[in-house]
ChimeraX commands (.cxc) that place a marker at each C-alpha (Angstrom):
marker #1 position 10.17,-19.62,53.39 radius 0.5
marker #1 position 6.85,-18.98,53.69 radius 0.5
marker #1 position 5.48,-16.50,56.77 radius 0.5
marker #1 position 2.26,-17.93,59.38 radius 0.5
marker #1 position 0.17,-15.07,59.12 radius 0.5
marker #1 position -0.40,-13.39,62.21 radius 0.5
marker #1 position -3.92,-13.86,64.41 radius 0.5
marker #1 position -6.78,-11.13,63.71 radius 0.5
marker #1 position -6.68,-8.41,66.40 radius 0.5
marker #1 position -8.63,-8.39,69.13 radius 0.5
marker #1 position -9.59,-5.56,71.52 radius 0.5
marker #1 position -7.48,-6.30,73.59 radius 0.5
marker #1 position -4.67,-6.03,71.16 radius 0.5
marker #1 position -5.86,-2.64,69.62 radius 0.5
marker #1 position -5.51,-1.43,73.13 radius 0.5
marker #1 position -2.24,-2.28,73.24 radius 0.5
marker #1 position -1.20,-1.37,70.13 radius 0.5
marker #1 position -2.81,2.78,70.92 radius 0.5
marker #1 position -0.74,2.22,74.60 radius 0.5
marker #1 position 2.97,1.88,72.30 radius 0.5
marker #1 position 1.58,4.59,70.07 radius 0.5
marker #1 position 0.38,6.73,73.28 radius 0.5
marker #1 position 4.10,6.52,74.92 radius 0.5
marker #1 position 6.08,7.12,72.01 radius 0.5
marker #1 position 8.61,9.27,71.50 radius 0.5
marker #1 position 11.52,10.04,68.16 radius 0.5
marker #1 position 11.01,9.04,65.08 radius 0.5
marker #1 position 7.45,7.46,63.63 radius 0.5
marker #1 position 6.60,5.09,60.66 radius 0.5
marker #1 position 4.45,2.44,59.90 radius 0.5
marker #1 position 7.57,0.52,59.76 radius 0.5
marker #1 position 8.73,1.35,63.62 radius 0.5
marker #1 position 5.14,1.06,64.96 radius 0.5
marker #1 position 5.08,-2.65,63.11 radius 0.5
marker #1 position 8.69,-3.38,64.53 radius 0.5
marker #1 position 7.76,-2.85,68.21 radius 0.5
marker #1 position 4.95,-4.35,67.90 radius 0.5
marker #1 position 6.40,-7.28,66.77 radius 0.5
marker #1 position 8.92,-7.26,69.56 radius 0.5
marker #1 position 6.04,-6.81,72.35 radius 0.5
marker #1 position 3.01,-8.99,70.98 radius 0.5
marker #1 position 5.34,-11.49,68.86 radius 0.5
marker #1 position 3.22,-11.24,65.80 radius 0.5
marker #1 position 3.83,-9.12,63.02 radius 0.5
marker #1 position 0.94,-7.24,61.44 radius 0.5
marker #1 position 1.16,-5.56,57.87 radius 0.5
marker #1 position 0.45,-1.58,57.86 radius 0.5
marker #1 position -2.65,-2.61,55.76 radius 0.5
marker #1 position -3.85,-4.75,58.71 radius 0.5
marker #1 position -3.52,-2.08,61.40 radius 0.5
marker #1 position -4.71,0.96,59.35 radius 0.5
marker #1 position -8.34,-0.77,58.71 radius 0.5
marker #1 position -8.44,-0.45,62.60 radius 0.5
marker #1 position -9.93,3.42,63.23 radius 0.5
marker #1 position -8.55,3.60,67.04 radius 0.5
marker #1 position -4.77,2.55,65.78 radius 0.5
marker #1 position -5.10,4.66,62.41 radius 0.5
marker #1 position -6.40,7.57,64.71 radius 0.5
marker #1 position -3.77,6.98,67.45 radius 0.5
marker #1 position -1.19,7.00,64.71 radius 0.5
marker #1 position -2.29,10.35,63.16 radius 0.5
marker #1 position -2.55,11.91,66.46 radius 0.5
marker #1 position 1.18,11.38,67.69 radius 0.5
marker #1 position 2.57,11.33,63.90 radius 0.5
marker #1 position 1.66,15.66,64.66 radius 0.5
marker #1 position 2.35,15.50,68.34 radius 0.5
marker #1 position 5.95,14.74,67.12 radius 0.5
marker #1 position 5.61,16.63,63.85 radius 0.5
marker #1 position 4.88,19.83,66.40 radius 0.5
marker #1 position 8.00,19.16,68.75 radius 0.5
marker #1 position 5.18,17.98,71.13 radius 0.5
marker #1 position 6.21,14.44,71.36 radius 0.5
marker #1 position 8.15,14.38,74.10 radius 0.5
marker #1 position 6.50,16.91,76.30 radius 0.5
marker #1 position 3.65,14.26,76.36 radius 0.5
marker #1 position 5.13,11.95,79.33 radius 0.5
marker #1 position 3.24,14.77,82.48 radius 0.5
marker #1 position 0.15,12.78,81.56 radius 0.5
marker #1 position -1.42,11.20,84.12 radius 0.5
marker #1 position -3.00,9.03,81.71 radius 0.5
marker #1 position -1.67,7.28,78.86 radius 0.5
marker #1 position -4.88,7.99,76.79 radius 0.5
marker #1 position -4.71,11.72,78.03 radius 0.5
marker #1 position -1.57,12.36,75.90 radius 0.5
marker #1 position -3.15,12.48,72.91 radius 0.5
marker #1 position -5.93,14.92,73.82 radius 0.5
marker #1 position -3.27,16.98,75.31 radius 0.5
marker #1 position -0.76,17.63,72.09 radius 0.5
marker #1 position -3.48,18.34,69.75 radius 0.5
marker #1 position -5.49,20.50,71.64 radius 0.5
marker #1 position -4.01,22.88,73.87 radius 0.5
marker #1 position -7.03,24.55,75.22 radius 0.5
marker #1 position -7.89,21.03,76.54 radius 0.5
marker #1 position -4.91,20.83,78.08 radius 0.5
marker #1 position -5.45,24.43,79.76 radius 0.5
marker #1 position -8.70,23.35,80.59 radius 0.5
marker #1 position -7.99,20.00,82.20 radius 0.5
marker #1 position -4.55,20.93,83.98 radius 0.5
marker #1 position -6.06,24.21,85.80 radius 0.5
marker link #1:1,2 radius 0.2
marker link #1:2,3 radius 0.2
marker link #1:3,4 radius 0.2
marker link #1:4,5 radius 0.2
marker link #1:5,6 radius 0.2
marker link #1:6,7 radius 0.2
marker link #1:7,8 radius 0.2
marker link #1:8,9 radius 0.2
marker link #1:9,10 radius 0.2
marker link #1:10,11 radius 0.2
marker link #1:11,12 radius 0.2
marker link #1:12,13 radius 0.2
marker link #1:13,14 radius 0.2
marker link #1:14,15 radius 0.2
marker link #1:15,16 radius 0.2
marker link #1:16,17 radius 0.2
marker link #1:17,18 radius 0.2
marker link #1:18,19 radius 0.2
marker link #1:19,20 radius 0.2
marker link #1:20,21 radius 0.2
marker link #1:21,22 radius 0.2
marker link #1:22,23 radius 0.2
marker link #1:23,24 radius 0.2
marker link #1:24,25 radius 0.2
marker link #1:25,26 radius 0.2
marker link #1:26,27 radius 0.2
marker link #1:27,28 radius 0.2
marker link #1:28,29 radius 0.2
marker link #1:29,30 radius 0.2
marker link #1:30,31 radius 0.2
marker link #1:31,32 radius 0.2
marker link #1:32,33 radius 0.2
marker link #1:33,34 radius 0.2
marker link #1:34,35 radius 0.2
marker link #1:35,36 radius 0.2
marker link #1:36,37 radius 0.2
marker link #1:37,38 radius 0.2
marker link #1:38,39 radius 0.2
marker link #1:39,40 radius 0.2
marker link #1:40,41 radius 0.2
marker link #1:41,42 radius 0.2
marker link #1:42,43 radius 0.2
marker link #1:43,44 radius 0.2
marker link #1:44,45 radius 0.2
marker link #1:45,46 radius 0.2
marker link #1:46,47 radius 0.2
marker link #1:47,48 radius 0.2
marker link #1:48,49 radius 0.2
marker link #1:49,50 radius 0.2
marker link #1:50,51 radius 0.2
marker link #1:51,52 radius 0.2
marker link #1:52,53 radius 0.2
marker link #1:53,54 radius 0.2
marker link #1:54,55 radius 0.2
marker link #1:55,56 radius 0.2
marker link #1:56,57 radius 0.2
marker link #1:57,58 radius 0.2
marker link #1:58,59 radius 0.2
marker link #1:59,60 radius 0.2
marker link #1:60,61 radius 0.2
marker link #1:61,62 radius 0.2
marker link #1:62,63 radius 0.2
marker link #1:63,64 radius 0.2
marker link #1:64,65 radius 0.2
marker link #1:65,66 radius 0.2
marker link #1:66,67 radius 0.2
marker link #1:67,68 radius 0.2
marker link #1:68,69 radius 0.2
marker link #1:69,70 radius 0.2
marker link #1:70,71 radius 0.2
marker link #1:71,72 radius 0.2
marker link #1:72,73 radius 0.2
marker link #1:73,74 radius 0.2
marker link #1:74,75 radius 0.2
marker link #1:75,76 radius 0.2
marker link #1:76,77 radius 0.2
marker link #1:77,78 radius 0.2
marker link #1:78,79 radius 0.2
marker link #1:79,80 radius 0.2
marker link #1:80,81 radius 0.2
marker link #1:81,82 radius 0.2
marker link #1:82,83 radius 0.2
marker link #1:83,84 radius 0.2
marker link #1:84,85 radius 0.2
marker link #1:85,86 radius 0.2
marker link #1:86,87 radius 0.2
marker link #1:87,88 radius 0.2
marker link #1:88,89 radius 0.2
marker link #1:89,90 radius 0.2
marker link #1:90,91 radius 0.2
marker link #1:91,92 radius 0.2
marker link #1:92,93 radius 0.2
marker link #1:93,94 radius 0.2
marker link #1:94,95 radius 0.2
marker link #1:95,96 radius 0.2
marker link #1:96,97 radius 0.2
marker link #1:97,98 radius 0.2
marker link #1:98,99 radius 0.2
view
């Protein structure tokens, strides 16, 4: 049986896609990330397709060491979701921004 290929990402689905990435927590692979996406947008991507994308790739990387560091879950006292990033790889940003 032959697969419809999914529709080219948009902005709007990028953003999205770095908001999963922002709030998770366990575990990360391409495989996962492409799994709840699938569930949430109801299109599945390849991990070719969302790694040409520099926000996802970077959005990856970033909580792929959050989690590495034991910093994954520690993540959720952002105020923002883009904030949690920012905050587990750098923590004089986070001393600097939380007072």
């Amino acid at each position: 049986m032959k697969r419809i290929r999914a529709r080219n990402l948009d902005d709007t689905d990028i953003a999205d896609i770095v908001a999963i990435l922002d709030g998770w927590s366990g575990p990360l692979s391409w495989e996962q990330l492409i799994e709840a996406i699938e569930k949430r947008k109801f299109a599945r991507y390849t991990r070719q397709a969302l790694h040409k994308h520099e926000r996802i790739k970077q959005a990856f990387s970033v909580r792929k060491h959050a989690i590495a560091e034991g910093n994954g879950v520690d993540d959720t006292k952002a105020t923002s979701p883009s904030c949690r990033p920012l905050w587990s790889v750098s923590p004089a940003w986070k001393a600097k921004t939380r007072g």
